[in-house]
mmCIF file of the N, C-alpha and C atoms, coordinates in Angstrom:
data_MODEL
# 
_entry.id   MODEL 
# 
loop_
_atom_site.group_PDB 
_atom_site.id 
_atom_site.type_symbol 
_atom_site.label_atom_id 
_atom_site.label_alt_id 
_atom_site.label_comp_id 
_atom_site.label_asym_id 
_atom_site.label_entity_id 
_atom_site.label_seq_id 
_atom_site.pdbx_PDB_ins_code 
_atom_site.Cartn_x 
_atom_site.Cartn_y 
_atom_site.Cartn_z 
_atom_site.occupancy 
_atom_site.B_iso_or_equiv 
_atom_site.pdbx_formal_charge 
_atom_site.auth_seq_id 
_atom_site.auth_comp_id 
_atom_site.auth_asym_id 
_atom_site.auth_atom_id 
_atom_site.pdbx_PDB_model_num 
ATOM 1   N N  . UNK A 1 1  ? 176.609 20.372 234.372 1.00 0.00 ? 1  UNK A N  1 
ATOM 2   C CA . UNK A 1 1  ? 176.698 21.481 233.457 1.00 0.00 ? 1  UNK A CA 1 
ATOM 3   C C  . UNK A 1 1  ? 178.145 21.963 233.391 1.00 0.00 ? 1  UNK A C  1 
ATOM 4   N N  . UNK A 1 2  ? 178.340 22.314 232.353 1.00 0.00 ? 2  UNK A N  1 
ATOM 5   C CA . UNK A 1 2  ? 179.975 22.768 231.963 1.00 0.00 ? 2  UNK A CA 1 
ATOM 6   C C  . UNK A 1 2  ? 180.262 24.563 232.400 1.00 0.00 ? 2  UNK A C  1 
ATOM 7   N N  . UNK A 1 3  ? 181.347 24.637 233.307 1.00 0.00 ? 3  UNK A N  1 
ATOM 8   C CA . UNK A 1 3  ? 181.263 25.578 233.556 1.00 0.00 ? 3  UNK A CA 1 
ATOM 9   C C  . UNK A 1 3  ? 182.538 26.043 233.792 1.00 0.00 ? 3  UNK A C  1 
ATOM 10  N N  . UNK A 1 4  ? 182.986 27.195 232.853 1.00 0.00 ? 4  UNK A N  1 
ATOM 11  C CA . UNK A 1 4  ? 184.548 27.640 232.303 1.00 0.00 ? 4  UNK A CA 1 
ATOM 12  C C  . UNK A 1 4  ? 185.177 28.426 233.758 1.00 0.00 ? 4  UNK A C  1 
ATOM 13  N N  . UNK A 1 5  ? 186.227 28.421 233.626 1.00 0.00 ? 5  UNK A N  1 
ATOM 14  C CA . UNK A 1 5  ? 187.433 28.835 234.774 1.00 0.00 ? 5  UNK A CA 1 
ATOM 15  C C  . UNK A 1 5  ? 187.697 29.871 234.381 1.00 0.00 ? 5  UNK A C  1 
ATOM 16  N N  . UNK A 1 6  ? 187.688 30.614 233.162 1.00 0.00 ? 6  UNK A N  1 
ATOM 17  C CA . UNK A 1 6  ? 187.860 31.864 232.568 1.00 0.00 ? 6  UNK A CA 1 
ATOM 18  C C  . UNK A 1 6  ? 187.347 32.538 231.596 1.00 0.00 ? 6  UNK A C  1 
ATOM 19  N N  . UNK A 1 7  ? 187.665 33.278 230.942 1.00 0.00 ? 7  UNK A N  1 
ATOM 20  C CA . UNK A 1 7  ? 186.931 34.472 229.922 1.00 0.00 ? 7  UNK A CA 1 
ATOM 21  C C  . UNK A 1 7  ? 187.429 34.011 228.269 1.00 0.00 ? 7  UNK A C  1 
ATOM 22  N N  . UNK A 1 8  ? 186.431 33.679 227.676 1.00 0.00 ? 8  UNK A N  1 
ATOM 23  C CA . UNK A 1 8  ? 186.905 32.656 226.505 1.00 0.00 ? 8  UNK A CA 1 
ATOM 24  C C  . UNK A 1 8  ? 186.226 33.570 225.187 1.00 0.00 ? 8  UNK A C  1 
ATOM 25  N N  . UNK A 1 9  ? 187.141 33.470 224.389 1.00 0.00 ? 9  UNK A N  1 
ATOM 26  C CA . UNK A 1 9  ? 186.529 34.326 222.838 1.00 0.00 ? 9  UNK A CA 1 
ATOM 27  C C  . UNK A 1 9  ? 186.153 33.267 221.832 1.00 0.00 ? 9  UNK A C  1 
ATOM 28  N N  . UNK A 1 10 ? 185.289 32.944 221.595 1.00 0.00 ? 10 UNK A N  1 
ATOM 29  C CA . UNK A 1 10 ? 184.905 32.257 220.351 1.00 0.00 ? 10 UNK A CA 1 
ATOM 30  C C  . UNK A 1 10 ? 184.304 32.755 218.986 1.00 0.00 ? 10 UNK A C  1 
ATOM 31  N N  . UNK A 1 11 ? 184.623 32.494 217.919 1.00 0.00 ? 11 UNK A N  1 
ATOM 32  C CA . UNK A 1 11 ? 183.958 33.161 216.721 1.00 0.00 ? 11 UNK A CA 1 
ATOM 33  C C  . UNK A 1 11 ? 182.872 32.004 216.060 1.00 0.00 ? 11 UNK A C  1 
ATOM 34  N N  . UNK A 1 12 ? 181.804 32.573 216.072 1.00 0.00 ? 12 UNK A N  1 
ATOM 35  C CA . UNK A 1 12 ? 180.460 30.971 215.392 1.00 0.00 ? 12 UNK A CA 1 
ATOM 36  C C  . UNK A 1 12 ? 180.765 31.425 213.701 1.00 0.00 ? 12 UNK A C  1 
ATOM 37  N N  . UNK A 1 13 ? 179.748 30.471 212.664 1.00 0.00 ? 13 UNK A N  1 
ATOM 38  C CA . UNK A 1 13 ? 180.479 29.686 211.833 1.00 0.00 ? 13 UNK A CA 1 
ATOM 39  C C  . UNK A 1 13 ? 180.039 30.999 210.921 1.00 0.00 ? 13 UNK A C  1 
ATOM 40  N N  . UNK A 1 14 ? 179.375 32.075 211.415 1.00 0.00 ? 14 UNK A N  1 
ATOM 41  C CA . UNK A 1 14 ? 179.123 33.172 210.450 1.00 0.00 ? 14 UNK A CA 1 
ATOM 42  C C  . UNK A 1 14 ? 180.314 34.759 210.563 1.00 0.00 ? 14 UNK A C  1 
ATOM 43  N N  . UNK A 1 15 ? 181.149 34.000 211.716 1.00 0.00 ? 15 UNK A N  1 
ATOM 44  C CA . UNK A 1 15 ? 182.604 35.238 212.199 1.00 0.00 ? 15 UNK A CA 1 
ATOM 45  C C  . UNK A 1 15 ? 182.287 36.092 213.360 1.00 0.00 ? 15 UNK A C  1 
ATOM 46  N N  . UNK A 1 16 ? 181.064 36.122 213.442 1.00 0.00 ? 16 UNK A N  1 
ATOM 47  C CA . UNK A 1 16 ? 180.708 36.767 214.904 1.00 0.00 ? 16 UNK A CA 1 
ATOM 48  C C  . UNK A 1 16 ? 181.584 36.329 216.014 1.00 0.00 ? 16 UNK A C  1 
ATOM 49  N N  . UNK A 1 17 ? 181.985 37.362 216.561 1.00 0.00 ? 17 UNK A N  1 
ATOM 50  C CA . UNK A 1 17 ? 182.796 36.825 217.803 1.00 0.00 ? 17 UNK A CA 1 
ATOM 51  C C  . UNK A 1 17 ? 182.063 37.325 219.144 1.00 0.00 ? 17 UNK A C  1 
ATOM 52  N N  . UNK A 1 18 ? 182.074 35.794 220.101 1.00 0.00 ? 18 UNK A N  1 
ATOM 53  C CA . UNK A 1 18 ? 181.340 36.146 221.240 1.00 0.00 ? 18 UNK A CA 1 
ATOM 54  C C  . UNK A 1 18 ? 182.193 35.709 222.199 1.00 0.00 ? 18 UNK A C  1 
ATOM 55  N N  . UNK A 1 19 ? 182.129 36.310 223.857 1.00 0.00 ? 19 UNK A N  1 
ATOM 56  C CA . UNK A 1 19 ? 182.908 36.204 224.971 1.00 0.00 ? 19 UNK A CA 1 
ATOM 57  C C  . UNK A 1 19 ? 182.200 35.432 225.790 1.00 0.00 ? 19 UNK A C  1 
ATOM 58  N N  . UNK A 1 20 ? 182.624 34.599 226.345 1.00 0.00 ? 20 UNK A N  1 
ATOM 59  C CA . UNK A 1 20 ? 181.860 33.732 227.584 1.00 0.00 ? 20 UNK A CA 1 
ATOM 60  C C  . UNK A 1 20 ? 182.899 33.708 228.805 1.00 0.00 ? 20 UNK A C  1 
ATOM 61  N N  . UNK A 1 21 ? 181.960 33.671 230.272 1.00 0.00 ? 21 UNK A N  1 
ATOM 62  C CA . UNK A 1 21 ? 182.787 33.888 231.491 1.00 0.00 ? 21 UNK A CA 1 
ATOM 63  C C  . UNK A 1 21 ? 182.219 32.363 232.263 1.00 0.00 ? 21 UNK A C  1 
ATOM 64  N N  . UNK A 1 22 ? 183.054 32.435 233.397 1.00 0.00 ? 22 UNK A N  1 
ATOM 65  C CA . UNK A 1 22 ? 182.870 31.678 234.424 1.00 0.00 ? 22 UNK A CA 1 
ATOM 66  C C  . UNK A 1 22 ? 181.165 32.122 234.564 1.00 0.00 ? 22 UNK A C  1 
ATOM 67  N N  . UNK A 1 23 ? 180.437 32.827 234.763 1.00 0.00 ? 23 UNK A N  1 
ATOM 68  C CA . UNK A 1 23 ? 179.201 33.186 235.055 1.00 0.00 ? 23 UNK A CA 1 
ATOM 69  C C  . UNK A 1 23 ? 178.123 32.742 234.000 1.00 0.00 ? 23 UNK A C  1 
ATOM 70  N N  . UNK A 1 24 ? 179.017 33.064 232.810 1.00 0.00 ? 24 UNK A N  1 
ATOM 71  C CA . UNK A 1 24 ? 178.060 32.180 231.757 1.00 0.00 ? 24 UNK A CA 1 
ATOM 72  C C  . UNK A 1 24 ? 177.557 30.998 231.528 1.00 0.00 ? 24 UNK A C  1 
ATOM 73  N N  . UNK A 1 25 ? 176.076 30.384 230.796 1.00 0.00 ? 25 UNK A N  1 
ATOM 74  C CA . UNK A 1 25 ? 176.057 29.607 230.480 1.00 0.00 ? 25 UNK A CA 1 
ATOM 75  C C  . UNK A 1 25 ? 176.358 29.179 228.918 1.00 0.00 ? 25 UNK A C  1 
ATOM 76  N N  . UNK A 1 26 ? 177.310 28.275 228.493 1.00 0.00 ? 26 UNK A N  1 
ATOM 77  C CA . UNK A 1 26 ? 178.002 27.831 227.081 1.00 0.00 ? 26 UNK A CA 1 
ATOM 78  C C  . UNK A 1 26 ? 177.229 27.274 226.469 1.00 0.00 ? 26 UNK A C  1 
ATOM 79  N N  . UNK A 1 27 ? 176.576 28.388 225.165 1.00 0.00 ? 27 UNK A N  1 
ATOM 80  C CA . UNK A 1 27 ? 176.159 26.971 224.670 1.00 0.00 ? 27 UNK A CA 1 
ATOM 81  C C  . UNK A 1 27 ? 177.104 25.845 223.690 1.00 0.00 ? 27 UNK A C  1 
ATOM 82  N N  . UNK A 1 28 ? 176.238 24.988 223.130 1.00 0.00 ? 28 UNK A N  1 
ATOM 83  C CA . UNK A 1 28 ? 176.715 23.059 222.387 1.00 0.00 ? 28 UNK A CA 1 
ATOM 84  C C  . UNK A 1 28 ? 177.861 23.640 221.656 1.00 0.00 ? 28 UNK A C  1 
ATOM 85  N N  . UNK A 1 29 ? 177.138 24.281 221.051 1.00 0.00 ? 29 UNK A N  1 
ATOM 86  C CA . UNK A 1 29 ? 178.101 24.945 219.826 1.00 0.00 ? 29 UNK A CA 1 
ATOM 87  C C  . UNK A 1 29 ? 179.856 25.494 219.879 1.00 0.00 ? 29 UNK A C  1 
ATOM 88  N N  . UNK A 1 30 ? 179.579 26.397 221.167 1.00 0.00 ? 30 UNK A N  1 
ATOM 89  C CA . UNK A 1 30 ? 180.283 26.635 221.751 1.00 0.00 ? 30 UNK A CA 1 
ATOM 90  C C  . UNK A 1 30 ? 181.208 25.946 222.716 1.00 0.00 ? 30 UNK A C  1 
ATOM 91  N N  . UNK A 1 31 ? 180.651 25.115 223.158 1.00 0.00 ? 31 UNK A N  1 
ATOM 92  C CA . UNK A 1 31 ? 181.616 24.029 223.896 1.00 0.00 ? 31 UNK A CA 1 
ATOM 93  C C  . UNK A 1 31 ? 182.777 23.241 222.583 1.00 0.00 ? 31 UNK A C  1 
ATOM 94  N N  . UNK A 1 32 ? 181.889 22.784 221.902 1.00 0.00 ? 32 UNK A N  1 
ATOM 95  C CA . UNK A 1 32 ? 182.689 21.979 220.940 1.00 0.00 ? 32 UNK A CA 1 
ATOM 96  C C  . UNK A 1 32 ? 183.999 22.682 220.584 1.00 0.00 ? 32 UNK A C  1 
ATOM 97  N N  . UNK A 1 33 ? 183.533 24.175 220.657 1.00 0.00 ? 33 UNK A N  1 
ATOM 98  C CA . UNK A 1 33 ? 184.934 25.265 219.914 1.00 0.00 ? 33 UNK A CA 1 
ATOM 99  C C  . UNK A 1 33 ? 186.169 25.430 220.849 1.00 0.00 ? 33 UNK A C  1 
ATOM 100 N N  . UNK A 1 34 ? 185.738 25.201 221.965 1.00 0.00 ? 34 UNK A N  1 
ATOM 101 C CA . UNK A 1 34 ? 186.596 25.072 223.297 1.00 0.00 ? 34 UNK A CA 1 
ATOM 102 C C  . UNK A 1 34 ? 187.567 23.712 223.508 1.00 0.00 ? 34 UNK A C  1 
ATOM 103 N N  . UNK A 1 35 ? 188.509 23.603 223.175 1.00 0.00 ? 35 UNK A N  1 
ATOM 104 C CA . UNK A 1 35 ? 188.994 22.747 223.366 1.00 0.00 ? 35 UNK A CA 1 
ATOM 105 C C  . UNK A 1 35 ? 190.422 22.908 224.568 1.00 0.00 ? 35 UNK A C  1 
ATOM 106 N N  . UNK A 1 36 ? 190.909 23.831 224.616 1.00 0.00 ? 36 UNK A N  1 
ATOM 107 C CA . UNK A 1 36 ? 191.565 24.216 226.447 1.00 0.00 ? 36 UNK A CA 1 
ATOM 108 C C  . UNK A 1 36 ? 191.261 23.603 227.431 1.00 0.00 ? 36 UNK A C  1 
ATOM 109 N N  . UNK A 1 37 ? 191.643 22.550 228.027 1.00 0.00 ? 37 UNK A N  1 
ATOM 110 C CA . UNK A 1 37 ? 191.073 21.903 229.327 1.00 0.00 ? 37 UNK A CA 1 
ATOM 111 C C  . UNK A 1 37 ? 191.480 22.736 229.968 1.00 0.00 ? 37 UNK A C  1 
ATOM 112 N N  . UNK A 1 38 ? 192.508 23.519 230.642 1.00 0.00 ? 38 UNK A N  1 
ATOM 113 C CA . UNK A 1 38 ? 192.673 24.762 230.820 1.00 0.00 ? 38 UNK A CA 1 
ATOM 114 C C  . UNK A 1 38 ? 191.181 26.337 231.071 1.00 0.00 ? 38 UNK A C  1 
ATOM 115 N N  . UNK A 1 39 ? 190.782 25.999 230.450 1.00 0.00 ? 39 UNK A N  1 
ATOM 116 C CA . UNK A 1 39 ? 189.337 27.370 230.328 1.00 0.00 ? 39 UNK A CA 1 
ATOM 117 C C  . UNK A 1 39 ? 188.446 26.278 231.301 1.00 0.00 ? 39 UNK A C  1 
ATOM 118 N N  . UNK A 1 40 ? 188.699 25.299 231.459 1.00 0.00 ? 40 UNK A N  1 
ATOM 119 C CA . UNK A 1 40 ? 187.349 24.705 231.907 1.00 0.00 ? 40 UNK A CA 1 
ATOM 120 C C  . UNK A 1 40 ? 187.097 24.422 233.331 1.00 0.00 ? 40 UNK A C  1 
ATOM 121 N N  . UNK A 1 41 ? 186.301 25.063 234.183 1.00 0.00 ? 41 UNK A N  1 
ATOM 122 C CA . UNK A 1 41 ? 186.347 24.681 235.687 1.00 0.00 ? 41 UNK A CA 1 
ATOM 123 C C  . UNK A 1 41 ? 185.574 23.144 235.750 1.00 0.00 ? 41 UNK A C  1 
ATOM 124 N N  . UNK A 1 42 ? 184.575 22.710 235.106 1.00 0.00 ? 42 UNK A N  1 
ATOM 125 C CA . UNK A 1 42 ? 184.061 21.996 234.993 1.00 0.00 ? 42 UNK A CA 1 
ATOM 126 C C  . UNK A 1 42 ? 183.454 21.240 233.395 1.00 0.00 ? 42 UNK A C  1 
ATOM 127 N N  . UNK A 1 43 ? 184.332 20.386 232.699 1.00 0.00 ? 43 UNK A N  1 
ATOM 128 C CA . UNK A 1 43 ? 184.799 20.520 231.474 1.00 0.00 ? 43 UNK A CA 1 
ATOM 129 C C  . UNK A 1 43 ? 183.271 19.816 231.223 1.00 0.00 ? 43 UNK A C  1 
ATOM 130 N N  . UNK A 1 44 ? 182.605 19.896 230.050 1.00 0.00 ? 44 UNK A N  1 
ATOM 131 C CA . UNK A 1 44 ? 181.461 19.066 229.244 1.00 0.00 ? 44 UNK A CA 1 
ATOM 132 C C  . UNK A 1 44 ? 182.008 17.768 229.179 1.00 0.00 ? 44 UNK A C  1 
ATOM 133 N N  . UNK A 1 45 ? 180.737 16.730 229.292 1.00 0.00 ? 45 UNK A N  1 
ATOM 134 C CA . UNK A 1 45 ? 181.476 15.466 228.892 1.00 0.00 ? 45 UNK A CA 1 
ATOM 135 C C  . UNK A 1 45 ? 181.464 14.765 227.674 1.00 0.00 ? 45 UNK A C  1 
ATOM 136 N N  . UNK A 1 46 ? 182.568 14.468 227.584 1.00 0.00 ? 46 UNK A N  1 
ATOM 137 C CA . UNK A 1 46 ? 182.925 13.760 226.558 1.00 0.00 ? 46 UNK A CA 1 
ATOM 138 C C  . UNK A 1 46 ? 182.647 13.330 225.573 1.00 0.00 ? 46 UNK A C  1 
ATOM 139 N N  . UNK A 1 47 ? 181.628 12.246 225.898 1.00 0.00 ? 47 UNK A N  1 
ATOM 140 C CA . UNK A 1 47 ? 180.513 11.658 225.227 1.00 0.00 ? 47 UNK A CA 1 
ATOM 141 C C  . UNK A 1 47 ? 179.726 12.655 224.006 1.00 0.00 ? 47 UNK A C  1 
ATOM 142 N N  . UNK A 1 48 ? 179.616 13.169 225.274 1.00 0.00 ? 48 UNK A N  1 
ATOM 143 C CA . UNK A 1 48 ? 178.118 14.980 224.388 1.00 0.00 ? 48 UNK A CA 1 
ATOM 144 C C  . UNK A 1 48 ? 179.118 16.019 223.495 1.00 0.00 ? 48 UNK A C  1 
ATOM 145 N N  . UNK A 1 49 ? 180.699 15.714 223.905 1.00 0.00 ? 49 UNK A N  1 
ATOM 146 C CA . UNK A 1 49 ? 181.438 16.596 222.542 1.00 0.00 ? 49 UNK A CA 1 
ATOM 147 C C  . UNK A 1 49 ? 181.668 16.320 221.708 1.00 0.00 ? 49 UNK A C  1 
ATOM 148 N N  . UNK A 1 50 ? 182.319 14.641 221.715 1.00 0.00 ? 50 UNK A N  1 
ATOM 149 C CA . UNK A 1 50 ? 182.532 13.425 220.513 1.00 0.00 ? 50 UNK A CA 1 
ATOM 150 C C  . UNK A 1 50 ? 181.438 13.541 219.402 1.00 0.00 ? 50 UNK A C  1 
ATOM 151 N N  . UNK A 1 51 ? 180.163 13.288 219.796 1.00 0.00 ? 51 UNK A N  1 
ATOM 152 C CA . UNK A 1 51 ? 178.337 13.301 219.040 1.00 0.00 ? 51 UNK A CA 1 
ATOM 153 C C  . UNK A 1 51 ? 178.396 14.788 218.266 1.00 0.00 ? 51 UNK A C  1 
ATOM 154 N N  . UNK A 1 52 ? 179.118 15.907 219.132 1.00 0.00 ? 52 UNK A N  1 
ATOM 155 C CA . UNK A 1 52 ? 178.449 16.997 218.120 1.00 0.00 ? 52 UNK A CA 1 
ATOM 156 C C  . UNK A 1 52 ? 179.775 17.345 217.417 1.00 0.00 ? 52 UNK A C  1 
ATOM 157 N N  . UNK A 1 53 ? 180.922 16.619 217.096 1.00 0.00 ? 53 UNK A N  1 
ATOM 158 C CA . UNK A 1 53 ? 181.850 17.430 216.464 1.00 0.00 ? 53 UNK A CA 1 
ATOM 159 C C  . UNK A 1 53 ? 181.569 16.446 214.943 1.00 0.00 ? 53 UNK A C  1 
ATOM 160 N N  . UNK A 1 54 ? 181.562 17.628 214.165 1.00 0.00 ? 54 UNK A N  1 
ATOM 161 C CA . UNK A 1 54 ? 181.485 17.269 212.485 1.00 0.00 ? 54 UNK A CA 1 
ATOM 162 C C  . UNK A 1 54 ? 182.464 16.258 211.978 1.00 0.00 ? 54 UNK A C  1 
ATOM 163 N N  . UNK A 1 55 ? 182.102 15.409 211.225 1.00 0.00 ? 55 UNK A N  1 
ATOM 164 C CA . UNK A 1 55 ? 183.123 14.324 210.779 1.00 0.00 ? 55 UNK A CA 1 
ATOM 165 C C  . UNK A 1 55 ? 184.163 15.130 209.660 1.00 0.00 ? 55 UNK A C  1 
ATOM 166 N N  . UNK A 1 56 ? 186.014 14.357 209.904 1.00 0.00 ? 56 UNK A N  1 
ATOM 167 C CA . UNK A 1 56 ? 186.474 15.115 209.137 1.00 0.00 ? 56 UNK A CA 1 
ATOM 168 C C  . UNK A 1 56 ? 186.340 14.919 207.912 1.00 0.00 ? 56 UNK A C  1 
ATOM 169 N N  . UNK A 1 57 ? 186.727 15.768 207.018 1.00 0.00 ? 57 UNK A N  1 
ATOM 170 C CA . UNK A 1 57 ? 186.233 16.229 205.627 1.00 0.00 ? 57 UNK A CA 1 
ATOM 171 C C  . UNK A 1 57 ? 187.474 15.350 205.032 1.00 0.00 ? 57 UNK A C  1 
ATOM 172 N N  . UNK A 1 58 ? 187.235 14.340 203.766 1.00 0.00 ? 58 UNK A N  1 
ATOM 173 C CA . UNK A 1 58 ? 187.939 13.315 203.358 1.00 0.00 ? 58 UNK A CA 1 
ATOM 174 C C  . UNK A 1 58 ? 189.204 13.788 202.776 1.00 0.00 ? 58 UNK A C  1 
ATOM 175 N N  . UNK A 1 59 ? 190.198 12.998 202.919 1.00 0.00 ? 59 UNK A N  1 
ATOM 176 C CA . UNK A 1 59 ? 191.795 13.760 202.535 1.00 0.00 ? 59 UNK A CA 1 
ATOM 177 C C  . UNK A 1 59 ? 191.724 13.302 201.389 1.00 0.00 ? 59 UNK A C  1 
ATOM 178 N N  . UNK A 1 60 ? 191.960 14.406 200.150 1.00 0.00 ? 60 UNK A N  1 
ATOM 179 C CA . UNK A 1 60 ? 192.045 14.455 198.922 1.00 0.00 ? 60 UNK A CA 1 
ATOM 180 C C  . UNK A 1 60 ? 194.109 13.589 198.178 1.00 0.00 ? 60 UNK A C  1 
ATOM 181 N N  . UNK A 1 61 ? 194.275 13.165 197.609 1.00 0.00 ? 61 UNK A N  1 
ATOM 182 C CA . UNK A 1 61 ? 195.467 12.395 197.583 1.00 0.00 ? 61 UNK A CA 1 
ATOM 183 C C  . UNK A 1 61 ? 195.839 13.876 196.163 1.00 0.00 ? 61 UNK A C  1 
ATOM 184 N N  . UNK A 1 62 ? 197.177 13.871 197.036 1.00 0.00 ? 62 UNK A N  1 
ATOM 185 C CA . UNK A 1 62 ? 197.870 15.194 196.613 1.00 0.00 ? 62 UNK A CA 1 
ATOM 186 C C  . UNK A 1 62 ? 198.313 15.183 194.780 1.00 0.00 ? 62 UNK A C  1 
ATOM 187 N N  . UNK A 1 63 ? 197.776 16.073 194.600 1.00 0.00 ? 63 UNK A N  1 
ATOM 188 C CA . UNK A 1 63 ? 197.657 16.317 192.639 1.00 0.00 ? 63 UNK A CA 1 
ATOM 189 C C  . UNK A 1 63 ? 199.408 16.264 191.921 1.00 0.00 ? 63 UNK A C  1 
ATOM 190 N N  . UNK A 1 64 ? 199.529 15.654 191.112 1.00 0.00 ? 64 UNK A N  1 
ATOM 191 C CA . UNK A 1 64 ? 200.730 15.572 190.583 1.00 0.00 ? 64 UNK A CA 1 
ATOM 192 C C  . UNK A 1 64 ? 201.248 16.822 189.805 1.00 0.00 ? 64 UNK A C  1 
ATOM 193 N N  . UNK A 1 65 ? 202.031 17.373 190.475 1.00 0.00 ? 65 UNK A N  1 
ATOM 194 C CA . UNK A 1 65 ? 202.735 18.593 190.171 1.00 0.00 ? 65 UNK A CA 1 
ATOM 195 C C  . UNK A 1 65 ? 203.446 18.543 188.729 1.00 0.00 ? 65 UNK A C  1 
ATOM 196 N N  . UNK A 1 66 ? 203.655 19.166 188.116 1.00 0.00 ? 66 UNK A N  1 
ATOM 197 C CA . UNK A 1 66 ? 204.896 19.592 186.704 1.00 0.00 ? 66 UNK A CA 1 
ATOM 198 C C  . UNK A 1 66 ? 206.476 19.710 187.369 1.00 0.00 ? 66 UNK A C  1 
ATOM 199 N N  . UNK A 1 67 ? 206.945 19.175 186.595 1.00 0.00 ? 67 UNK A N  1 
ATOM 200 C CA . UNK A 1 67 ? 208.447 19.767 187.035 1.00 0.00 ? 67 UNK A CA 1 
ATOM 201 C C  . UNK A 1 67 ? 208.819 21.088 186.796 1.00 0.00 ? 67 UNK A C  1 
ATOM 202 N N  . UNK A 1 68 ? 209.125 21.847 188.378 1.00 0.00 ? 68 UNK A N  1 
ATOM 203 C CA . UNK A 1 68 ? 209.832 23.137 187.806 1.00 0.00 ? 68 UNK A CA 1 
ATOM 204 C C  . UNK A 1 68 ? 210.433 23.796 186.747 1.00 0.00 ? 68 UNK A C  1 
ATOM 205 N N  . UNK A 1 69 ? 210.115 24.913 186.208 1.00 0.00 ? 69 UNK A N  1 
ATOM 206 C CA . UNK A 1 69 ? 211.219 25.320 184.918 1.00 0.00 ? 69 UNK A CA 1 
ATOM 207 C C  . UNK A 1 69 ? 212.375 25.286 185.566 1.00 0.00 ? 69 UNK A C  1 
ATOM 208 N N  . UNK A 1 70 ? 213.168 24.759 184.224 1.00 0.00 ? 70 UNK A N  1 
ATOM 209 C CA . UNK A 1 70 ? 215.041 25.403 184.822 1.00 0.00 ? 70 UNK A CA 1 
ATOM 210 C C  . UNK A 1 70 ? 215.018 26.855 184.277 1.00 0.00 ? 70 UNK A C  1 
ATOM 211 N N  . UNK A 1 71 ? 215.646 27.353 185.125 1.00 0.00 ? 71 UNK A N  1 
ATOM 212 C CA . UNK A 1 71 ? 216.462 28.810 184.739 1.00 0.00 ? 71 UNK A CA 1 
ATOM 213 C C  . UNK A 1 71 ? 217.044 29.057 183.322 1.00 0.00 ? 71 UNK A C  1 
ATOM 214 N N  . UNK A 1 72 ? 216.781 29.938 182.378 1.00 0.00 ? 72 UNK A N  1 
ATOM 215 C CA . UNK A 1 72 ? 217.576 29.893 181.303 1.00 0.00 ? 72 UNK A CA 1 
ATOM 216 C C  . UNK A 1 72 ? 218.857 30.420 181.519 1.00 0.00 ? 72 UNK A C  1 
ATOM 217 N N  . UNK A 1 73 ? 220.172 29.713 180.518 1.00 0.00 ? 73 UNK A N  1 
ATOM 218 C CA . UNK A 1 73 ? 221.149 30.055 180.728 1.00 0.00 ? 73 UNK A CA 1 
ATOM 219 C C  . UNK A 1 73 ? 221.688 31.568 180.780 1.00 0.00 ? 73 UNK A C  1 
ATOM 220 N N  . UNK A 1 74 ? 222.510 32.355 181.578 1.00 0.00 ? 74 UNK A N  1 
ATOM 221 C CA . UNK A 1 74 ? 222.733 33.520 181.137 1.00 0.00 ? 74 UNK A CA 1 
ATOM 222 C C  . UNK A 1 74 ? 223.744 33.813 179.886 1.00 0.00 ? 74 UNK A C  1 
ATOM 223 N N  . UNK A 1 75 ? 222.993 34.720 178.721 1.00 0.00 ? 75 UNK A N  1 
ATOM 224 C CA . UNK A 1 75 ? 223.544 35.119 177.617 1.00 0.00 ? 75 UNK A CA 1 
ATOM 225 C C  . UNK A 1 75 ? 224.942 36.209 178.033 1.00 0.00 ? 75 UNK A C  1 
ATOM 226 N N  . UNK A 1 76 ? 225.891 35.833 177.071 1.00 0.00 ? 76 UNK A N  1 
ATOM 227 C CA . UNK A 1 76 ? 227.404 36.515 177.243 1.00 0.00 ? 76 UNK A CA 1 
ATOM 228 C C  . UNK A 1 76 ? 228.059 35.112 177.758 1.00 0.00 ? 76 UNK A C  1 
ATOM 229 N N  . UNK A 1 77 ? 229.640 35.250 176.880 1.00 0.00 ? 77 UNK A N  1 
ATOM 230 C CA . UNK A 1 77 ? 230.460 34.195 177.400 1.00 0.00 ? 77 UNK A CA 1 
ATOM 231 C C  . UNK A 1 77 ? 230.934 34.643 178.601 1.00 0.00 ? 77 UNK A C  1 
ATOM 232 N N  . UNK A 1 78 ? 231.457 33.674 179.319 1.00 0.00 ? 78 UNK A N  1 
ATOM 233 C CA . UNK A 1 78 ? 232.056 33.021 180.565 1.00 0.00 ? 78 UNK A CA 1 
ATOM 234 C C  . UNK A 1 78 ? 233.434 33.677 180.212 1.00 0.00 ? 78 UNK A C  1 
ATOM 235 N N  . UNK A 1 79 ? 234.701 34.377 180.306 1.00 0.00 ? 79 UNK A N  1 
ATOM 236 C CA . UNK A 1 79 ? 236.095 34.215 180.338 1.00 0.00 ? 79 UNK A CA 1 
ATOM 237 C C  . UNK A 1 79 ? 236.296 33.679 181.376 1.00 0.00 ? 79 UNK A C  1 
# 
């Protein structure tokens, strides 16, 4: 069982923010959000974090921009 070295803030996927201690038990959800090897006295394994983390979301190929306006010239001559 995974069991943290310190006092950890996590927010779940609705913004709620919850605190977990060394005394606590973490849940899945919550482990996955933990990524500090650092917080962890006894880190989850591997295997069981790889399975529950969401696949990433496909990289979109970047939209072809306009060329900047130029500046219009400033009116009044130059001496």
């Amino acid at each position: 069982m995974a069991t943290l070295a310190t006092n950890v803030h996590v927010t779940d996927e609705s913004g709620t923010a919850h605190v977990f201690g060394p005394a606590d038990e973490v849940p899945e959800w919550a482990q996955v959000l933990i990524d500090n090897p650092k917080a962890w006295a006894e880190a989850p394994s591997p295997a069981k974090r790889l399975t529950e983390l969401e696949p990433a979301p496909a990289v979109k190929a970047p939209s072809k921009r306009a060329a900047p306006r130029r500046k219009a010239a400033a009116s009044g001559s130059a001496d």
